[in-house]
VEXDREN-2710 file (C-alpha; in Angstrom, 1 decimal):
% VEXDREN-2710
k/r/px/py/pz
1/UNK/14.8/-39.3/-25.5
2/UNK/17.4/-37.5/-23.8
3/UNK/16.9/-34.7/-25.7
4/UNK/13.8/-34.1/-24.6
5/UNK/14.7/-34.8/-21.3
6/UNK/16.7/-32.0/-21.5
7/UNK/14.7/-29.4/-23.0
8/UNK/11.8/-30.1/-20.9
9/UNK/13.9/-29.5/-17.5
10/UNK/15.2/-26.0/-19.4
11/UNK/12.0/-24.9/-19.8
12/UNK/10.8/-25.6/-16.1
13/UNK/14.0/-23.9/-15.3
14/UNK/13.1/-20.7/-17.4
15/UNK/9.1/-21.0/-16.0
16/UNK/10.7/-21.4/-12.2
17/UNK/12.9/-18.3/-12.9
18/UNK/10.1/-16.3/-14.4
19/UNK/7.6/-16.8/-11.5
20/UNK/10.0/-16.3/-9.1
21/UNK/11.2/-12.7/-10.3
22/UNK/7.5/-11.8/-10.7
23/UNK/6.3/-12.9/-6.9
24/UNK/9.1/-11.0/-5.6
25/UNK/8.4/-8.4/-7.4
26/UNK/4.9/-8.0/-5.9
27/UNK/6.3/-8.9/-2.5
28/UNK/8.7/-6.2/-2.3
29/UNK/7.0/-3.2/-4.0
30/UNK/4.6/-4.8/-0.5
31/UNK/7.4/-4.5/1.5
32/UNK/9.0/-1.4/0.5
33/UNK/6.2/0.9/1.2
34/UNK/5.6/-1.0/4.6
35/UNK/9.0/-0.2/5.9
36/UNK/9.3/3.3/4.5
37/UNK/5.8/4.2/5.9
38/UNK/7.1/3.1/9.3
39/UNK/10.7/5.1/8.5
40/UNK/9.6/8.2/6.8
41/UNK/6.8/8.6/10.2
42/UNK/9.4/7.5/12.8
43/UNK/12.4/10.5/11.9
44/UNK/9.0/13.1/11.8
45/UNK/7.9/11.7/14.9
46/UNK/11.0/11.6/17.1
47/UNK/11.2/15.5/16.2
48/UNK/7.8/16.1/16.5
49/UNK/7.8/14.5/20.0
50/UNK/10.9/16.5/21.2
51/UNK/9.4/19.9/20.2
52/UNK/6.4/18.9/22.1
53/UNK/8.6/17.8/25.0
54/UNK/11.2/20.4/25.0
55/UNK/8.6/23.8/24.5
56/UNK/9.2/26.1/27.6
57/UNK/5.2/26.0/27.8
58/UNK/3.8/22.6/27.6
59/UNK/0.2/21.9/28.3
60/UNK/-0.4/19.3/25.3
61/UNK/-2.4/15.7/26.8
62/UNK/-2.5/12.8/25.4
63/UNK/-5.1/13.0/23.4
64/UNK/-4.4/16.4/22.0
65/UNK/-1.2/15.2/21.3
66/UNK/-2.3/12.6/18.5
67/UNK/-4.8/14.6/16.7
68/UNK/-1.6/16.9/16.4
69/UNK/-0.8/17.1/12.1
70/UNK/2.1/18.9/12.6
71/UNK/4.1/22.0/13.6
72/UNK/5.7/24.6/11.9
73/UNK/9.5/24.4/12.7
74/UNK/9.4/28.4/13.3
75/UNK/6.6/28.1/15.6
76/UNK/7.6/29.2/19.0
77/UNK/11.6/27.9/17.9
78/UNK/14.3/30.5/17.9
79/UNK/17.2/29.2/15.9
80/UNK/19.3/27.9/18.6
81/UNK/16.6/25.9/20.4
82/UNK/16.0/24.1/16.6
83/UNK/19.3/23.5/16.4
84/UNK/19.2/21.2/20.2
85/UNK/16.1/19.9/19.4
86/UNK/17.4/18.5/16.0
87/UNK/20.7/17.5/17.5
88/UNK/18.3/15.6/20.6
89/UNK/16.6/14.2/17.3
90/UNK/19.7/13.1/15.3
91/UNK/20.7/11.3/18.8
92/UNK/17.4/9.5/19.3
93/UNK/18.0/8.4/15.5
94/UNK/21.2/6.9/16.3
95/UNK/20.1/5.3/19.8
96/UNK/17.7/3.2/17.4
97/UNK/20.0/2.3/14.7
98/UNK/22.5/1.3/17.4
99/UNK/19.9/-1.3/19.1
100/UNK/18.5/-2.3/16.0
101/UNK/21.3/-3.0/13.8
102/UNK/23.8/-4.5/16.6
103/UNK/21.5/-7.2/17.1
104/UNK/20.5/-7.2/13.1
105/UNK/24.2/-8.1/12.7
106/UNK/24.5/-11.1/14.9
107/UNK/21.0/-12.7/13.4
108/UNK/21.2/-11.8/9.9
109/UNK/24.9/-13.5/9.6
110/UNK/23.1/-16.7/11.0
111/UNK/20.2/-16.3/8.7
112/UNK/21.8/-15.8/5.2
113/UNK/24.0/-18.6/5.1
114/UNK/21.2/-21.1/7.0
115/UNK/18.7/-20.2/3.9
116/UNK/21.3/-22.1/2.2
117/UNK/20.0/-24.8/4.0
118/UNK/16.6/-25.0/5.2
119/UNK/15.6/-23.4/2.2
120/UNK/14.7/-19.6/1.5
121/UNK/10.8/-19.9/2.5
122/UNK/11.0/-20.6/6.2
123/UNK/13.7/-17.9/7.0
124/UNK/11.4/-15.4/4.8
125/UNK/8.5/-16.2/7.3
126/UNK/10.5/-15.7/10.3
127/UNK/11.5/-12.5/9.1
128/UNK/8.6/-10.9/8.6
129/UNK/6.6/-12.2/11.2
130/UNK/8.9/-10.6/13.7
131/UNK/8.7/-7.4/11.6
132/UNK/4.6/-7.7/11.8
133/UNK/5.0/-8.1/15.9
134/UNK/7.4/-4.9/16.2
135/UNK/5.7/-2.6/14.1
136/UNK/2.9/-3.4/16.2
137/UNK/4.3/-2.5/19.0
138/UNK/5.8/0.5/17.9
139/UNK/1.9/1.5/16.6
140/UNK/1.2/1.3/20.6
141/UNK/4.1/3.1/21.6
142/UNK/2.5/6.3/19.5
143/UNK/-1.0/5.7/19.7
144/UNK/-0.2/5.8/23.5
145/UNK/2.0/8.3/23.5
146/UNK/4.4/6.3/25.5
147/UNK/8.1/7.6/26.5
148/UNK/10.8/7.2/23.7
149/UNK/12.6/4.6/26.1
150/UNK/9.9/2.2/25.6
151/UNK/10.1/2.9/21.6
152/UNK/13.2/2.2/21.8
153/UNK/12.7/-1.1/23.3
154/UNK/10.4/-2.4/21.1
155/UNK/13.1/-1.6/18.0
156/UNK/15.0/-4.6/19.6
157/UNK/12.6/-7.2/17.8
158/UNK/13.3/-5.9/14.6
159/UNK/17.2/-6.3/15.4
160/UNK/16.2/-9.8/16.2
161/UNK/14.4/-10.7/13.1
162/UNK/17.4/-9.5/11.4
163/UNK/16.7/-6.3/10.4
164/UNK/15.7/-5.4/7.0
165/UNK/18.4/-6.3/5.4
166/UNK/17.5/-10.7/5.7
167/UNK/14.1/-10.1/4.1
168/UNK/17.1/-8.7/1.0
169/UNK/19.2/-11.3/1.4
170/UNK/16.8/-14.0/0.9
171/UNK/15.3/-12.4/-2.1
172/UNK/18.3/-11.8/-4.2
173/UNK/19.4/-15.4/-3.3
174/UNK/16.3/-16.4/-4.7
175/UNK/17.0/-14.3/-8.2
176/UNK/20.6/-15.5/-8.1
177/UNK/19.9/-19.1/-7.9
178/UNK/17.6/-18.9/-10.6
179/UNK/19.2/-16.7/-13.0
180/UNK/22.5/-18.1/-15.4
181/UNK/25.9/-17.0/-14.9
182/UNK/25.9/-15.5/-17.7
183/UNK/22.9/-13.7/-17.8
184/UNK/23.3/-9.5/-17.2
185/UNK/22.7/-9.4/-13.1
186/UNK/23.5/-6.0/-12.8
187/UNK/20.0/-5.4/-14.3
188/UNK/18.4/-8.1/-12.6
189/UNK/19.9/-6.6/-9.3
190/UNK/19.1/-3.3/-10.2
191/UNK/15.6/-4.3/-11.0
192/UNK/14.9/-5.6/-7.4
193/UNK/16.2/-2.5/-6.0
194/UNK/13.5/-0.3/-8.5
195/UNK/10.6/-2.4/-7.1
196/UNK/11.6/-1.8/-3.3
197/UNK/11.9/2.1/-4.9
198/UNK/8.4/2.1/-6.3
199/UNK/6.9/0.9/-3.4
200/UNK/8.9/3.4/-1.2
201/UNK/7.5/6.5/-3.8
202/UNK/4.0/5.5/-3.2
203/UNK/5.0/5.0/0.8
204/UNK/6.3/8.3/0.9
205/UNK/3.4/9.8/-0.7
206/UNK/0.4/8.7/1.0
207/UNK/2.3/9.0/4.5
208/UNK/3.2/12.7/3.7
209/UNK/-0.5/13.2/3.5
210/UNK/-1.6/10.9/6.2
211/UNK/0.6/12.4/8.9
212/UNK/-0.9/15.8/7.7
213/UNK/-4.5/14.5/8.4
214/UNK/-4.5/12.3/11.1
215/UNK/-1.4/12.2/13.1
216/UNK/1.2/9.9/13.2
217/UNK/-0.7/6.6/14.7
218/UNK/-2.6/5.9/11.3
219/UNK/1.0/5.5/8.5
220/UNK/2.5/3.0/11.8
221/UNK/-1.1/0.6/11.8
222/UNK/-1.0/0.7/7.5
223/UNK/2.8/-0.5/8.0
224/UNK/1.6/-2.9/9.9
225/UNK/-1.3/-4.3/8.2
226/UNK/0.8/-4.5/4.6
227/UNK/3.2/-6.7/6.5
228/UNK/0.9/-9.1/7.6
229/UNK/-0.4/-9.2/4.3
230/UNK/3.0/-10.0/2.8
231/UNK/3.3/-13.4/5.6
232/UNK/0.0/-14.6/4.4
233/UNK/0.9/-14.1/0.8
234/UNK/4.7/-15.9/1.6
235/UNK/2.7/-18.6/3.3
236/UNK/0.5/-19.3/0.6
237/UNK/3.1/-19.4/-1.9
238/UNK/4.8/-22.7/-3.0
239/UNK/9.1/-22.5/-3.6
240/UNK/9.3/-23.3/-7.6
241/UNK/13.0/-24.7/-7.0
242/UNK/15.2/-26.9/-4.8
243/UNK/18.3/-26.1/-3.2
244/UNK/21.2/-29.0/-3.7
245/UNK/20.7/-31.7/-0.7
246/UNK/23.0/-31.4/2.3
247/UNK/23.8/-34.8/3.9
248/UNK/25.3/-32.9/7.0
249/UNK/22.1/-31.7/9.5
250/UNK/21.5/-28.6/9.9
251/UNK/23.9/-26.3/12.2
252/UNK/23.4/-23.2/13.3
253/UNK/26.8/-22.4/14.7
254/UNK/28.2/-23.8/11.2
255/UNK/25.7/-21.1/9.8
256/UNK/27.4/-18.4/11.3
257/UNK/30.9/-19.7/10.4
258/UNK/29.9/-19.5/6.6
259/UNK/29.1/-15.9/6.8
260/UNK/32.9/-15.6/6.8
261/UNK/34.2/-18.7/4.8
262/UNK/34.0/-16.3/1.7
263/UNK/37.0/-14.8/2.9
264/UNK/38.8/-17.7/4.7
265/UNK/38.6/-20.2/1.3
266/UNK/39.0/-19.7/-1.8
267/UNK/37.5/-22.6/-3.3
268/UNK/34.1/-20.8/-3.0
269/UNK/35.1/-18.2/-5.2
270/UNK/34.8/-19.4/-8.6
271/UNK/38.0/-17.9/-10.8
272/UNK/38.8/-15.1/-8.8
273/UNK/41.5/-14.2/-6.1
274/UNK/40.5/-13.7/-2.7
275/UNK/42.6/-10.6/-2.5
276/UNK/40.4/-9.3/-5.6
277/UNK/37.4/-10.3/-3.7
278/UNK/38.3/-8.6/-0.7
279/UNK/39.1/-5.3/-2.6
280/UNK/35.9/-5.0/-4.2
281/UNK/33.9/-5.4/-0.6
282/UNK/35.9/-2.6/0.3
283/UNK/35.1/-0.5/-2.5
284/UNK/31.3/-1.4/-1.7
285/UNK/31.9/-0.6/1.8
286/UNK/33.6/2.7/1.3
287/UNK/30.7/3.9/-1.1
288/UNK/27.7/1.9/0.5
289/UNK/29.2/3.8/4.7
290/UNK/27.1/7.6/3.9
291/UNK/24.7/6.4/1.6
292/UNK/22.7/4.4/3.6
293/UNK/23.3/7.0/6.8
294/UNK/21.8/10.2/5.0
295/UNK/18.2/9.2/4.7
296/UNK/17.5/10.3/8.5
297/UNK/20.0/13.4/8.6
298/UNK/18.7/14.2/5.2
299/UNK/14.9/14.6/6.6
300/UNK/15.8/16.4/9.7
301/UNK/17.6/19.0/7.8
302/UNK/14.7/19.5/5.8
303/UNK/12.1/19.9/8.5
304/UNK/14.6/22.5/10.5
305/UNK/15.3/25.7/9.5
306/UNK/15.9/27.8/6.8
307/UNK/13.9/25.0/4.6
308/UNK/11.1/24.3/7.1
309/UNK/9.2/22.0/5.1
310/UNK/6.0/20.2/5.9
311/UNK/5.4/16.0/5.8
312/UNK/3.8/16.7/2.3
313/UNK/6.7/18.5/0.8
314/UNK/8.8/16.0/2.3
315/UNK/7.3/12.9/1.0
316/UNK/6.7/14.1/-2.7
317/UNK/10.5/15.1/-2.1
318/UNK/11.4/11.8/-1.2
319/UNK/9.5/10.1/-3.2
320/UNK/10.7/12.1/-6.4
321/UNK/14.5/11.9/-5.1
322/UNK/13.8/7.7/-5.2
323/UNK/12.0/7.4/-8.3
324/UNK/15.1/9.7/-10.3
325/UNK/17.1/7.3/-8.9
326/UNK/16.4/3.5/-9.2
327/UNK/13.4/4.3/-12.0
328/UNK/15.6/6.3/-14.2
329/UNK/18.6/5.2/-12.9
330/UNK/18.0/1.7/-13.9
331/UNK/17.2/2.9/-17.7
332/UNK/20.1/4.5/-17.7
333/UNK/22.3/1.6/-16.3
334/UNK/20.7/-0.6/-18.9
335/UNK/21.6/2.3/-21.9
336/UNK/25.0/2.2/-20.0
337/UNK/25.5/-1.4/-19.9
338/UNK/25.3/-1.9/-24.0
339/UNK/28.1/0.5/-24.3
340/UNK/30.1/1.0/-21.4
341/UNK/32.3/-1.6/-19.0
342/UNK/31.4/-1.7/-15.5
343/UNK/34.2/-0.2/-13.9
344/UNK/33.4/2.9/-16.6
345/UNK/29.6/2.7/-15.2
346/UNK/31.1/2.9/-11.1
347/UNK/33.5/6.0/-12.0
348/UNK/30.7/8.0/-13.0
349/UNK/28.6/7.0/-10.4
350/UNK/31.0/8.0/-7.6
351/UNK/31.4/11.1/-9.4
352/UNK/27.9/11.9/-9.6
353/UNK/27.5/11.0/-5.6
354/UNK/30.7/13.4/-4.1
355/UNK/29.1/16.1/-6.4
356/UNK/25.3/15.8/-4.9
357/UNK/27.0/15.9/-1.6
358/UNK/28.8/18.7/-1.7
359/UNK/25.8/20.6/-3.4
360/UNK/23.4/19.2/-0.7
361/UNK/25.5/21.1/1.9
362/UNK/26.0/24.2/0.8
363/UNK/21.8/23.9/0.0
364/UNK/19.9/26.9/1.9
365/UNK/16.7/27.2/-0.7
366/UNK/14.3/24.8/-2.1
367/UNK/16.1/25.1/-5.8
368/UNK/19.8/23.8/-4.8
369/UNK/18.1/20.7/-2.9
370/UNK/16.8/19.8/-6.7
371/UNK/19.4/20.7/-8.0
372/UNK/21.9/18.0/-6.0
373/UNK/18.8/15.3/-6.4
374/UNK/19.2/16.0/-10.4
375/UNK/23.0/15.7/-10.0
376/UNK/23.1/12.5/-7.8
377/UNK/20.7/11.0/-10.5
378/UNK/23.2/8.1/-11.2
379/UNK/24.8/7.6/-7.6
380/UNK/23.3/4.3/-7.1
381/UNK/24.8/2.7/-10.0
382/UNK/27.8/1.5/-8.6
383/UNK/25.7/-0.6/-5.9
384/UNK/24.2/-3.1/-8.5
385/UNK/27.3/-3.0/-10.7
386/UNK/30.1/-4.1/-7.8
387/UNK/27.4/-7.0/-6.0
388/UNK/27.1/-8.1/-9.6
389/UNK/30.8/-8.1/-10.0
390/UNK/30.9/-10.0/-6.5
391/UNK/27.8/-12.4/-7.5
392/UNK/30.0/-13.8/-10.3
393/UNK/32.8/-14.4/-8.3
394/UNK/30.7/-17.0/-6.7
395/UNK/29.3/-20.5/-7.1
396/UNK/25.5/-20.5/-7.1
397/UNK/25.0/-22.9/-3.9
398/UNK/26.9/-20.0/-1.7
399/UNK/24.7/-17.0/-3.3
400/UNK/22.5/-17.1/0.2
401/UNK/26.1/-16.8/2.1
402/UNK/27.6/-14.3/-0.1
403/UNK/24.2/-11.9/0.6
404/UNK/24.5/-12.2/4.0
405/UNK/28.2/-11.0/3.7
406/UNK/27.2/-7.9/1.6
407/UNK/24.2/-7.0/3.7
408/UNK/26.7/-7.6/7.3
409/UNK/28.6/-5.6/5.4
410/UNK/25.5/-2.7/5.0
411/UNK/24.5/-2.9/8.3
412/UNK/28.0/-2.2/9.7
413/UNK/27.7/0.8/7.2
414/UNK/24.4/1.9/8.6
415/UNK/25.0/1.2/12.5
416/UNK/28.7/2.9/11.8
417/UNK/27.5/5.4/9.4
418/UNK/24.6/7.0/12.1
419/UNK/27.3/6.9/14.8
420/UNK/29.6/8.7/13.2
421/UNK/27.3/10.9/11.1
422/UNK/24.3/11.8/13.4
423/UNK/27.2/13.2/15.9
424/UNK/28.9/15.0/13.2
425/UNK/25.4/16.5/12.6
426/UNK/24.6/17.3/16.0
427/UNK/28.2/18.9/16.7
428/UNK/28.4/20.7/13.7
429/UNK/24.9/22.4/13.1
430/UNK/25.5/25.6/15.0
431/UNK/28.8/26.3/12.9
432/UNK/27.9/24.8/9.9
433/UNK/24.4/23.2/8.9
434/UNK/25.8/21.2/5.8
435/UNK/29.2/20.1/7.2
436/UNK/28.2/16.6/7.6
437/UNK/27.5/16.5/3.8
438/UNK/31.2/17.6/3.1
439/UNK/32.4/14.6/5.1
440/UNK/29.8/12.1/3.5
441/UNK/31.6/13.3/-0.3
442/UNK/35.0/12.1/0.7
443/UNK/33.8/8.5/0.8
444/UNK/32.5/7.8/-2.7
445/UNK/35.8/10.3/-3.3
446/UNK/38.5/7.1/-1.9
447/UNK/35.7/4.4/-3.3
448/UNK/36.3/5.6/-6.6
449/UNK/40.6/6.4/-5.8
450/UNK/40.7/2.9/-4.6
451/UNK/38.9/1.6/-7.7
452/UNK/40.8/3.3/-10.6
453/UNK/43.5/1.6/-8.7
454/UNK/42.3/-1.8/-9.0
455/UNK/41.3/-1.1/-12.7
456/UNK/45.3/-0.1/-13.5
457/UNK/46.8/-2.9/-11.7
458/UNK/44.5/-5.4/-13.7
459/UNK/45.3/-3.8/-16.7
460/UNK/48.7/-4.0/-15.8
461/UNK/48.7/-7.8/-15.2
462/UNK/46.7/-8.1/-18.4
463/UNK/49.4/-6.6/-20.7
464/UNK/52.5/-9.2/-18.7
465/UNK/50.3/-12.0/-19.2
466/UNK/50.0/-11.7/-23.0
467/UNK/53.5/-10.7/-22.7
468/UNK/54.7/-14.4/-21.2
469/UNK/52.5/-16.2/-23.4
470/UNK/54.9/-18.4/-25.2
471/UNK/57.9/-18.3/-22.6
472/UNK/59.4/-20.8/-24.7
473/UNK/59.7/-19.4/-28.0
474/UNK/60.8/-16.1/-26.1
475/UNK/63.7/-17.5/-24.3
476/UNK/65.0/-18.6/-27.3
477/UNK/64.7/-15.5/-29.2
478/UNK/66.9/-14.0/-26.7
479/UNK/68.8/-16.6/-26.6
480/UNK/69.6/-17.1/-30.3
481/UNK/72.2/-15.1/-32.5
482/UNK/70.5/-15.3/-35.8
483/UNK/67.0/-16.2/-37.3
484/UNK/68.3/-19.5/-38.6
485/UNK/68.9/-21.1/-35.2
486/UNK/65.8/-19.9/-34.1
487/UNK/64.4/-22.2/-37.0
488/UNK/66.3/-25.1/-36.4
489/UNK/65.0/-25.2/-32.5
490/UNK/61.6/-24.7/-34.0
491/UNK/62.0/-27.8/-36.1
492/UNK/63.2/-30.4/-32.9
493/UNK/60.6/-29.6/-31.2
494/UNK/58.0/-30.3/-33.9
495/UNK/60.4/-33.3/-33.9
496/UNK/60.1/-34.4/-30.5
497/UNK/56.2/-33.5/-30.6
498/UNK/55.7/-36.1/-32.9
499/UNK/57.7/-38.9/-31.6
500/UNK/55.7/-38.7/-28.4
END
């Protein structure tokens, strides 16, 4: 009977598992072509907007002003007025990362670790309800044609849902508590990022072409109305698991202090040193600082001169650039995975990123901007392989805290990666329109230093370990003059064993 107690709750484990990878699977192929509709449109329309607003003739109303498709960047734009109206563009980028993401920080490092205890369903719904309200406010804001100031002031309700970065937190929490330890969650990690991908590829798509036909009021209001379809779908849907019971009530100031218990205690981790730990959020954080800072500078140096290219040619690039990425970088991870260690797997990854940004910035024609995508191919790998790395470190019951420690962590990166690259942009495009790429290639440069580091001095400890082994037998060896009072020793203790 308790047997079949027993294979009857492994079963419901594997069903629970099963339906929970394939409803957030839907949920976020949902989610990522909401938010990349609203992030793909917002970097065109900033620049867009400036042009409009920094033109020595402007006679454009209202309402001519959002039946505008677009503007050649040569169009009445000599090169140094491109280059201030891109550096006013790369500032407005960073105004809005600043307001969103300093807020973001303070909420999502309450959030994460609360999940923990409230459960994962009722944070989720906050989330993206307050997403819903400030994408719809941002749709006013440019259906109105109101000032940027007032854009900008309706990004501070995403920084108080948490930013985008809770809605991944509470997802991969989900996947982590349901998956085994020793399961591969590289993959599984990997495979959440590919369906965020796929619905970014058809998001940047279908906004290319909807910018190019009616403005930029129409890709905001779909953004908005796929996020309200994804809080009636969370809504709907029943949580297939149970968190372990706390008897302690629920405390939002203790939620905040967990965020950092990860590194105050060690008796989270599970056989690890916190020193190890700490290390490899530092090798994340080094990599993870330009990555998630380029997307913006990336499409601005596109649209300027000497590329010039349209919303279209940007979207199919983007969406291309994503899909070799997570849809054949995943396929290659798992190919890498059956033959290769993970560290192995990271190295080549940081290689392939410095090299795709130093080609990036010396790129000046359509055929070296492919050619860096098609080097930077595997780039990402190292982002699933080091939070898998980190996920096994740590019990399951602490997966919602240890989330909400990496995605801090990528917020920091994104508020301090736009800071520091969006004025290196701005200050450096008259000299040098790619010097900001050249600075964004030393980081996954000291990622990977810092990592082969790690990688010797483990090895290092390995080979003492097996060394010191026996520290008995060893002493004695040394000890000893001949072979046959090693033998005798040998024999009083079998001696003494045996007594006892």
């Amino acid at each position: 009977m308790d047997e079949q107690q027993i294979l009857i709750a492994k079963i419901d484990k594997k069903s629970s598992w099963f339906d929970a990878r394939i409803k957030i699977c839907i949920y976020t192929i949902i989610w990522g072509c909401s938010l990349e509709m609203l992030n793909i449109s917002e970097t065109q329309y900033i620049y867009s907007y400036l042009k409009d607003h920094n033109l020595p003739t402007n006679n454009t109303s209202v309402k001519q002003y959002n039946s505008i498709k677009e503007m050649s960047c040569s169009e009445n734009l000599t090169s140094a007025t491109d280059d201030y109206i891109q550096g006013l563009a790369s500032d407005w980028t960073w105004y809005m990362q600043l307001v969103i993401y300093s807020f973001g920080l303070l909420v999502m490092s309450v959030l994460g670790p609360l999940s923990d205890k409230v459960g994962r369903k009722p944070v989720l719904i906050f989330t993206v309800s307050l997403f819903a309200i400030t994408f719809a406010l941002r749709t006013y804001a440019v259906y109105a044609k109101l000032n940027l100031y007032w854009y900008l002031l309706f990004c501070v309700v995403e920084g108080l849902a948490g930013c985008h970065y809770t809605y991944d937190v509470i997802c991969l929490s989900i996947l982590n508590t349901c998956t085994k330890q020793d399961e591969s969650k590289p993959f599984n990690i990997a495979l959440f990022d590919t369906m965020m991908v796929i619905g970014i590829c058809v998001s940047d798509i279908t906004t290319g072409y909807l910018i190019k036909l009616t403005g930029y009021t129409y890709p905001f209001l779909t953004g908005t109305a796929l996020l309200v379809l994804i809080l009636i779908l969370i809504i709907i849907t029943k949580e297939n698991y149970k968190l372990p019971i706390k008897q302690n009530p629920v405390n939002i100031s203790s939620s905040f202090i967990d965020v950092c218990s990860l590194c105050r205690r060690t008796n989270i981790l599970m056989n690890s040193t916190r020193q190890l730990f700490l290390m490899y959020i530092l090798v994340y954080f080094t990599n993870e600082f330009p990555y998630l800072a380029n997307g913006g500078i990336r499409t601005l140096y596109e649209l300027g001169a000497p590329l010039c290219w349209t919303s279209v040619k940007v979207g199919w690039y983007t969406a291309a650039a994503y899909f070799c990425e997570f849809v054949i970088g995943i396929l290659i991870l798992k190919s890498f995975l059956l033959c290769m260690k993970d560290h192995t797997i990271a190295f080549l990854g940081f290689t392939s990123s410095v090299t795709c940004y130093i080609v990036f910035g010396f790129s000046s024609s359509d055929w070296m901007i492919y050619l860096a995508t098609a080097i930077g191919v595997i780039r990402i790998l190292p982002i699933p392989i080091i939070k898998s790395i980190l996920s096994r470190m740590v019990h399951s019951d602490k997966q919602g805290a240890l989330f909400a420690n990496i995605y801090l962590l990528e917020a920091v990166c994104r508020l301090g990666g736009s800071t520091l690259f969006n004025n290196i942009y701005h200050h450096t495009r008259p000299i040098f329109k790619g010097m900001v790429f050249f600075v964004m290639a030393l980081f996954p440069l000291c990622a990977g230093i810092l990592l082969m580091c790690m990688t010797c001095r483990n090895t290092q400890s390995d080979k003492i370990e097996i060394k010191v082994e026996e520290p008995t037998v060893q002493n004695r060896k040394e000890n000893c003059d001949c072979e046959e009072n090693l033998e005798k020793s040998q024999k009083e203790d079998i001696l003494v064993i045996a007594k006892n």
